[in-house]
Structures are given as structure tokens and as C-alpha cells.
C-alpha positions as CSV (number, residue, x, y, z in Angstrom):
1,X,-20.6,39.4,-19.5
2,X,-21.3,40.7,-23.2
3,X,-24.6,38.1,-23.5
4,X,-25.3,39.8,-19.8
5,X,-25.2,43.0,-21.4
6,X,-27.9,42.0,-24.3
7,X,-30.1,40.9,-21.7
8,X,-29.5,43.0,-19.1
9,X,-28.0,46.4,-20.0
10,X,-29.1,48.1,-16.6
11,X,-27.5,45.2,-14.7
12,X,-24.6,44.9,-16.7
13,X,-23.8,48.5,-16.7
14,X,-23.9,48.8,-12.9
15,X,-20.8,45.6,-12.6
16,X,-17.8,47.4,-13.1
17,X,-16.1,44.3,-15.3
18,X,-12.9,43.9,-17.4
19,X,-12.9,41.6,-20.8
20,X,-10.9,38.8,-20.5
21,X,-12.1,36.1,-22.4
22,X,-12.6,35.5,-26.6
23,X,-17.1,35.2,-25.9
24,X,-18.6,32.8,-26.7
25,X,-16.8,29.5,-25.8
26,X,-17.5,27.0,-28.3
27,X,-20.1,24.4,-27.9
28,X,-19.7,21.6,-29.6
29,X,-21.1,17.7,-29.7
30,X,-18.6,14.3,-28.9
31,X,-20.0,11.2,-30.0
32,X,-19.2,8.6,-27.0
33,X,-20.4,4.9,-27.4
34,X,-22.2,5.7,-30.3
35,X,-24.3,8.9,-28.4
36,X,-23.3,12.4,-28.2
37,X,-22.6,14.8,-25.2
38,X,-22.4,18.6,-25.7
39,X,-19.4,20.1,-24.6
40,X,-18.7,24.2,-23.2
41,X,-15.1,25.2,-23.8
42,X,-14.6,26.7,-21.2
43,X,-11.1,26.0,-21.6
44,X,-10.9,28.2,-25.1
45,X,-11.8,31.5,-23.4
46,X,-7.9,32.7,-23.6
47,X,-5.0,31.1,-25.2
48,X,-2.8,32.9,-22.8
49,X,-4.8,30.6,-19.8
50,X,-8.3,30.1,-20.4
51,X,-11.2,28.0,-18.3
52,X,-14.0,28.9,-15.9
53,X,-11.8,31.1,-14.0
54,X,-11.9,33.8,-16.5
55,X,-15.6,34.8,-16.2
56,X,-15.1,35.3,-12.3
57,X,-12.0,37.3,-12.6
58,X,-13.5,39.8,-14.9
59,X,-15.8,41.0,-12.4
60,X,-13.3,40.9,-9.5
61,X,-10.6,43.0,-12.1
62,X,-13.7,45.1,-12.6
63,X,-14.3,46.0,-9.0
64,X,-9.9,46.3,-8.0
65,X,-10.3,48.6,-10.9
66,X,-13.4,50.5,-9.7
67,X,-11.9,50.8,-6.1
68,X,-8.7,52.3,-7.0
69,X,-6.9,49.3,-6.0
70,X,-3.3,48.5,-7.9
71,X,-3.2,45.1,-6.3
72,X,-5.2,42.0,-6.6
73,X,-4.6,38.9,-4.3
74,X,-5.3,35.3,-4.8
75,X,-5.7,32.5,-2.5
76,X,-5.4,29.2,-3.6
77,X,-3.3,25.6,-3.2
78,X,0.0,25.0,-4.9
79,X,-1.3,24.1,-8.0
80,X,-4.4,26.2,-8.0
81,X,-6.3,27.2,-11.5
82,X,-7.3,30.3,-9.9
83,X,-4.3,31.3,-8.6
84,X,-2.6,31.1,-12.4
85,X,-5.4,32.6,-13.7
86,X,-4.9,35.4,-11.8
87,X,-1.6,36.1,-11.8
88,X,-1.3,35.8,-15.9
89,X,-4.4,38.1,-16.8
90,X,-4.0,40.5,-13.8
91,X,-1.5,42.8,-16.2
92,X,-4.1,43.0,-18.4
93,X,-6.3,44.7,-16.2
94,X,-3.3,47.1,-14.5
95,X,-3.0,45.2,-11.6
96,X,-0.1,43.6,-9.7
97,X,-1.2,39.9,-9.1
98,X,0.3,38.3,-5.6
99,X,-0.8,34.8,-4.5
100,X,-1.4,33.0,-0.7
101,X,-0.6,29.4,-1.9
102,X,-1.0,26.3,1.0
103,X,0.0,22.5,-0.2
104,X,-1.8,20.0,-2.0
105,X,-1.2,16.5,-3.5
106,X,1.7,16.8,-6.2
107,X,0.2,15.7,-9.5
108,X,1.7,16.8,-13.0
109,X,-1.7,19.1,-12.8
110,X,-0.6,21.0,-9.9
111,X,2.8,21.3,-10.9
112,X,2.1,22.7,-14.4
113,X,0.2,25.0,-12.3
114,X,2.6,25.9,-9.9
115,X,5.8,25.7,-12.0
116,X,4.2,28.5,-14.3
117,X,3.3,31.1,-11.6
118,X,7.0,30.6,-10.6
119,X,8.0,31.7,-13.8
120,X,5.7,34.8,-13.8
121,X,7.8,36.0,-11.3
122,X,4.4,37.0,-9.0
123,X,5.2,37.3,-5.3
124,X,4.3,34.2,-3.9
125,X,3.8,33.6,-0.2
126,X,3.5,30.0,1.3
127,X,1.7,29.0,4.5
128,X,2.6,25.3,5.9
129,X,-1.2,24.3,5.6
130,X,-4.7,25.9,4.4
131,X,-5.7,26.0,8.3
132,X,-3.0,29.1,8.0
133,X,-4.2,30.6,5.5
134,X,-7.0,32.9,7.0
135,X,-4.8,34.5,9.3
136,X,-2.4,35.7,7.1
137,X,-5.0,36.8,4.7
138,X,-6.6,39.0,7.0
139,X,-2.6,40.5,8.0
140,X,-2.3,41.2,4.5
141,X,-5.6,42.5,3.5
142,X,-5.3,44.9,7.1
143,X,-1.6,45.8,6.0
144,X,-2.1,46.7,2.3
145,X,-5.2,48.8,2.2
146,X,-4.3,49.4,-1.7
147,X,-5.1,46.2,-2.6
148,X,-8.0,43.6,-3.0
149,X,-8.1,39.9,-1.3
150,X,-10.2,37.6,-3.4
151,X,-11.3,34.5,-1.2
152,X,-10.4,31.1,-2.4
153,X,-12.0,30.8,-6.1
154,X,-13.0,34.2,-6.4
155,X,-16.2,32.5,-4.5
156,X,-18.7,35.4,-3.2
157,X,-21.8,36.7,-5.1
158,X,-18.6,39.2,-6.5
159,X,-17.4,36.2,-8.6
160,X,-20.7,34.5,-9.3
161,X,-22.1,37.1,-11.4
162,X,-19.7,36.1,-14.1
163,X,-21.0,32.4,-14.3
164,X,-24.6,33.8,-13.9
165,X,-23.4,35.7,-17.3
166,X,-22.3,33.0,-19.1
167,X,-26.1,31.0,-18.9
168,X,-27.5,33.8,-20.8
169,X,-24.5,33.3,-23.5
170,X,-25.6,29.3,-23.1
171,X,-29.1,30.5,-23.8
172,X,-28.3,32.6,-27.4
173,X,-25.9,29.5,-28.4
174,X,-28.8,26.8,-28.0
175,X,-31.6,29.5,-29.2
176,X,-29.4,29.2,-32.8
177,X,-29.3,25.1,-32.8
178,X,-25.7,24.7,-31.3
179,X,-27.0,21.9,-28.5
180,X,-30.6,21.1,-27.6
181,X,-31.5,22.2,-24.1
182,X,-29.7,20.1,-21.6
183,X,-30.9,17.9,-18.7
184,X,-28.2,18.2,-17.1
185,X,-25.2,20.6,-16.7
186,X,-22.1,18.5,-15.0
187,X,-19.2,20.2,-13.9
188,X,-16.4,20.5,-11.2
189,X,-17.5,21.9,-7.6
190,X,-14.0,22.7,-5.8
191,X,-14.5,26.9,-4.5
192,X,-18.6,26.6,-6.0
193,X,-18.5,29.7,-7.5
194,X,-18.9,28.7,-10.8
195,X,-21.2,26.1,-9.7
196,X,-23.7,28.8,-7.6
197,X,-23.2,31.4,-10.6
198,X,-24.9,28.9,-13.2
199,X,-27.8,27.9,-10.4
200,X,-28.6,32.0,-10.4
201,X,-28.1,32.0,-14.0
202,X,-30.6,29.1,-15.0
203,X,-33.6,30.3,-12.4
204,X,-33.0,34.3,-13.8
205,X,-32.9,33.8,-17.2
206,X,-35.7,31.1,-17.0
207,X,-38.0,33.7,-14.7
208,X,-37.4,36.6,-17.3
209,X,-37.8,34.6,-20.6
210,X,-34.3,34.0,-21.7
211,X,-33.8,30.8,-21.3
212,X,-37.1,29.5,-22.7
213,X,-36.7,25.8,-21.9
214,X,-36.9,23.5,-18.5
215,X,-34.7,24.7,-16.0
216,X,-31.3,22.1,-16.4
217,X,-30.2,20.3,-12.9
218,X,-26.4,21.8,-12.2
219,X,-24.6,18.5,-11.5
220,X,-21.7,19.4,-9.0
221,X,-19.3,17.2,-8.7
222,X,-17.4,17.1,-5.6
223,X,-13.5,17.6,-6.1
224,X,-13.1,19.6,-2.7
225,X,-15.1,18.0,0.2
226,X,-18.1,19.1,2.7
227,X,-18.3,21.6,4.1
228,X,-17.4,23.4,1.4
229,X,-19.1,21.7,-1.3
230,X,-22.1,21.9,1.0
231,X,-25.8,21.2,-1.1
232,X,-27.1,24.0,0.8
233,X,-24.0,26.1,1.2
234,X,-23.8,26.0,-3.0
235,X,-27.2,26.7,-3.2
236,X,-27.4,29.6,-0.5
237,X,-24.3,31.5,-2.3
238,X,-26.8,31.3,-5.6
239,X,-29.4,32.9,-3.6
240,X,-27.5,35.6,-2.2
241,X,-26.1,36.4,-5.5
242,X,-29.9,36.7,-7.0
243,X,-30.4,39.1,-3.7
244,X,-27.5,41.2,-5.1
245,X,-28.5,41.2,-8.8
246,X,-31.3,43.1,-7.4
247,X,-29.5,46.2,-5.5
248,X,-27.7,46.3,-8.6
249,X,-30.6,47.2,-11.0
250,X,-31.2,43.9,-12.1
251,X,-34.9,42.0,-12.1
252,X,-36.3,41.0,-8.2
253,X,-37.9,37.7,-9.3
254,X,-39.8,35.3,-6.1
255,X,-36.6,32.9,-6.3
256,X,-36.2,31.4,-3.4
257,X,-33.3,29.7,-1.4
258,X,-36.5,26.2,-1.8
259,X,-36.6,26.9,-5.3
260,X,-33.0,26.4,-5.8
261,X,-32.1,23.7,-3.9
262,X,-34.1,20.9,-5.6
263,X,-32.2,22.1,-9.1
264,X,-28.6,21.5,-7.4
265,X,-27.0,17.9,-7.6
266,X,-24.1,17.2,-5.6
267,X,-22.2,14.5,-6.6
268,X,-19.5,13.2,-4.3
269,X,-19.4,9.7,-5.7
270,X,-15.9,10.5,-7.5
271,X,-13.9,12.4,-4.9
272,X,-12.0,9.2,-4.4
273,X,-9.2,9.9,-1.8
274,X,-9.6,13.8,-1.4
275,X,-8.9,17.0,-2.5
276,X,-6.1,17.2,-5.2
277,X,-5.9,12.8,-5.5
278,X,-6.4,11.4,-8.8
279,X,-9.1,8.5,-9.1
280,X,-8.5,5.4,-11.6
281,X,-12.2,7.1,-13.0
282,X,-10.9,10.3,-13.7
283,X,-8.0,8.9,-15.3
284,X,-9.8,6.7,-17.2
285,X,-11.8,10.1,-17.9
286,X,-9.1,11.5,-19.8
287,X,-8.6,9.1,-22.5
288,X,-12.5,8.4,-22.8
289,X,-13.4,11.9,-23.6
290,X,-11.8,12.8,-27.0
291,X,-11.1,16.7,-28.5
292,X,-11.3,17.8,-23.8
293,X,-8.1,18.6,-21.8
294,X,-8.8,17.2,-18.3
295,X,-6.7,17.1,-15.0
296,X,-7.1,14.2,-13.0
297,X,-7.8,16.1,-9.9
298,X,-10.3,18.8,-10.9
299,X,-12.7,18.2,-14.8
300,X,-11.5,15.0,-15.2
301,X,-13.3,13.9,-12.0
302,X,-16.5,15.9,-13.4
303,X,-15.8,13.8,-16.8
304,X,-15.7,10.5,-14.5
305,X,-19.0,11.6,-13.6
306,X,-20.4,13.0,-17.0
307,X,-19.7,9.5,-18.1
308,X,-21.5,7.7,-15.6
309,X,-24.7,9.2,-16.5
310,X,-24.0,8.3,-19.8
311,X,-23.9,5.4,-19.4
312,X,-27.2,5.2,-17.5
313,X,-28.4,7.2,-20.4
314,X,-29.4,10.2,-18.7
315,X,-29.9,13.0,-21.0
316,X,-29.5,15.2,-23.3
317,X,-26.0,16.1,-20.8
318,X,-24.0,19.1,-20.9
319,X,-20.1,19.2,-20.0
320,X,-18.9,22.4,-18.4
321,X,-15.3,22.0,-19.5
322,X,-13.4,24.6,-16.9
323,X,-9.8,23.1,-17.2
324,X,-7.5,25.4,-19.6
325,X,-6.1,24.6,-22.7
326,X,-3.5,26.7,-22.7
327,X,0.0,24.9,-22.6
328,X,1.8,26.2,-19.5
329,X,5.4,27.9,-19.5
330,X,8.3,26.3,-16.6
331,X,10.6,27.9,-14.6
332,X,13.7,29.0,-15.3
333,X,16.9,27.8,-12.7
334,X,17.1,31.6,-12.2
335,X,13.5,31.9,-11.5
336,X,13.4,28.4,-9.4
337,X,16.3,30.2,-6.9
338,X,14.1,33.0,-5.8
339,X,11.1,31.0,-5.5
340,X,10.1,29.8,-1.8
341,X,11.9,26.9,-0.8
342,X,9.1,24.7,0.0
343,X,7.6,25.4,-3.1
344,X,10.6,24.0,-4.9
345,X,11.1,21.3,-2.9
346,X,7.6,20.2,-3.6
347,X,8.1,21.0,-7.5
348,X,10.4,17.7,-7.2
């Protein structure tokens, strides 16, 4: 939110926000087959837990904070990025971090994930499947009116603003000759708030003279499937976060819900078997793409992709890198016992 605030100081100052992250990520090139892709670290924002997750929780810290709330709560699968964002930065902030966790393919991924928010100690509470999981959020968030309920992935126009954010911080790094001005931004689609926050980002900072190039196609790549991952659900979460940079001081521009949809790819060529499956591409994804953690199930499915159109020699092509590269702490036997059972069953 800092580049927000250069840009934007009567916007910025009307989003309650926490700092989270070390701003900016690094952007670097990676020579593969003899051509280069730019890479954003995404991953480097913390080295407590870092990744995309950090720009949407500092607005959704920011507005618990603002509310008077003491608790924030998460909603995510076993293994979920999100969720172990959360839960490790949520002290940081003053808050009390509890997680709604359903079950998802067991990879070493998801039980990295899940093995470390055991260990936090968090209160974790386990529904048999995610078609569960909306009733017992809405019990919870009914029952504890001291506390905030953060749909899956932050994803609202509450957690877009922080991707929107982060285009104008992409805008000052290519401005001083870190990257050229890509054609294409590829990344992970799995909540789309990340994804929508960068389509708001690009068409703002394009209609108000920050970002002084083309507008860049955001190249989703589905790891959750439709309906989620909708083309036009993506793209109508991007306009209705433009809507709401307006109420809050920011610029009304003429972008329209047309104007956005032709800059939105969504990719669903690698989603393989589902949400949470590894593909051989995005395995083959992690070795190919040298100096970038990946997990099978989430980037290195966006990788898979990234090196596709590569290959076809679309370009110049940007790699949102959203997967942590924080190494992850386990559970202790003492920590394991007062877990939920099914959670350590599945842990094995």
C-alpha cells in the first residue's frame, strides 16, 4: 500500500491498513531456453510467511483493527496459503487468528501448510467438506460479534485493494529499468482476489497516468475450477472494487465491467485433475524454473503455464510468484494431540 500512498494519498489514507510485508518485492529476470522471464517475488514479502496473501491481509488487519474487532477469521482448505498467512501475521496486528479448514488432496504442499498452523496453536475448526463450510461460517460470524469472518482468500473488493496497490509498486519498479513493460502478467487464480486486484490496478493506474505503458493481459490460471474462477465473475469483482475506490476518495474513471473483460485471460488448460492435484506440468514446473519456490498444486500450475507461452514466444511475460518462501515450522507430538483428529489423520 506505500506505492498506493505516493499515488494516491487521499485513497490511501481513507483504507485503514496494517504493514506486513518488506515493499517492494524484488523483480528480477530468469534466463529459460536462452530467453528471459521477469519474475515478482511475491514470495519475499515476509520471511516469517511471505506471498500474495500478504497484500490482502493488510487491508483486512486494517479494517478488524478499525472495527474494534480482537478476532480475525479465516476460511480456507487444509493446506490453505491464506489460512497460514493469517494465522502467523495476525499477532502482529493484535488480533487472535482462528481458521474454518474443509479437506483437500494431501500433497507435501498442503501438509507444510497445515502441519505449521497446527503448531501455531490457532483454534482450528474442521468441517467434513467445503459444502459445510457456509453454514458454520455464518454460526460463527452471528455468535462472535467481536470478531471479523474473511471469505475464502480474503476475496471481496476489501482484499482486492491490496493487489490493486501493488500495480502502482509494479509501475515505479519498471519506470526505473527493473523489467520492460510486460505483455502478459501470469499467475495463480484459486480465491481471484489477487487476480481481480491487479485487473483494477492495471486499468487505474493506466487511466490516471501511472502506468504509462499498454495495459498487460492478467493471465489467470485456473487452479480452483468454474464457477469460481469465472471470466466474468474475476472480472466483475475488479469492477466493483474500481466502484469502491471511488466512495473512498479515490479517482471515478469510465471503467467499465466491457473494458475489463477483454484484458482478463483465464487459463484452465493446466488444472489437470482438480483443485489441490498435482499435474506432471506443474511438476515439471518446479525444476524448470530456477531461483522460484513453487507448489505443485497452486504457482507451479501458473509456472506450467508461464512456460507454455514461452515457449510459443509470447512476450515480454511477467511471473506473479505468490507461493512463500518461508520454510514452514512442524508440529510438535504435544501440539499434534490437541489438534482435530481428522486433521491428524489426514497429516499421515
Amino acid at each position: 500500500m506505500r506505492a498506493l500512498a505516493r499515488h494516491l494519498p487521499e485513497l490511501a489514507g481513507n483504507i485503514p491498513w496494517v504493514e506486513l510485508g518488506d515493499w517492494p518485492t524484488p523483480l528480477t529476470p530468469v534466463e529459460v531456453d536462452g530467453r528471459p522471464v521477469w519474475i515478482k517475488h511475491e514470495g519475499d514479502s515476509h520471511p516469517l510467511y511471505g506471498g500474495n496473501k500478504l497484500r490482502t491481509l493488510e487491508v483486512w488487519f486494517g479494517l478488524a483493527r478499525d472495527r474494534g474487532a480482537k478476532k480475525i477469521w479465516t476460511i480456507g482448505a487444509y493446506g490453505s496459503n491464506h489460512a497460514i498467512a493469517t494465522i502467523l501475521h495476525a499477532p502482529r496486528a493484535g488480533l487472535e487468528a482462528h481458521a474454518i479448514l474443509f479437506p483437500q488432496p494431501s500433497t507435501d504442499w498442503a501438509i507444510e501448510n497445515c502441519g505449521a498452523m497446527i503448531a501455531t496453536g490457532a483454534p482450528l475448526v474442521r468441517v467434513r467438506s467445503v459444502l459445510e463450510m457456509p453454514f458454520v461460517a455464518m454460526w460463527i460470524a452471528r455468535r462472535e460479534r467481536d470478531a471479523i469472518m474473511m471469505p475464502p482468500g480474503g476475496a471481496n473488493t476489501i482484499g482486492t485493494l491490496g493487489a490493486l496497490g501493488a500495480v502502482f509498486e509494479l509501475a515505479e519498479q519498471i519506470e526505473a529499468g527493473a523489467a520492460p513493460p510486460p505483455t502478459r502478467i501470469v499467475l495463480a487464480i484459486g480465491s481471484t482476489c489477487t487476480t481481480a486486484g491487479l485487473l483494477a490496478g492495471f486499468s487505474l493506474a493506466h487511466a490516471i497516468g501511472v502506468w504509462r505503458w499498454p495495459i498487460p493481459y492478467v493471465h489467470g490460471v485456473r487452479v480452483t475450477p468454474w464457477p469460481v474462477t469465472s471470466h466474468l465473475r474475476i472480472a466483475n469483482l475488479a469492477y466493483r472494487t474500481l466502484l469502491r475506490v471511488a466512495t473512498l476518495g479515490g479517482p471515478r474513471t469510465k471503467i467499465g465491467l466491457r473494458d475489463l473483460l477483454p484484458r482478463l485471460i483465464v487459463d484452465g488448460r493446466e488444472l489437470g485433475d482438480g483443485y489441490g492435484k498435482p499435474t506432471p506440468q506443474s511438476e515439471a514446473a518446479i525444476t524448470a524454473l530456477p531461483g522460484v519456490r513453487l507448489d505443485g498444486v497452486y504457482s507451479a500450475k501458473a509456472a506450467a503455464a508461464l512456460l507454455r507461452l514461452h515457449r510459443e514466444g509470447v512476450g515480454p511475460l511477467m511471473f506473479w510468484a505468490t507461493k512463500s518462501t518461508a520454510t514452514l515450522t512442524a508440529p510438535s507430538l504435544d501440539q499434534l494431540r490437541g489438534a482435530p483428529r481428522a486433521l491428524v489423520d489426514w497429516l499421515r
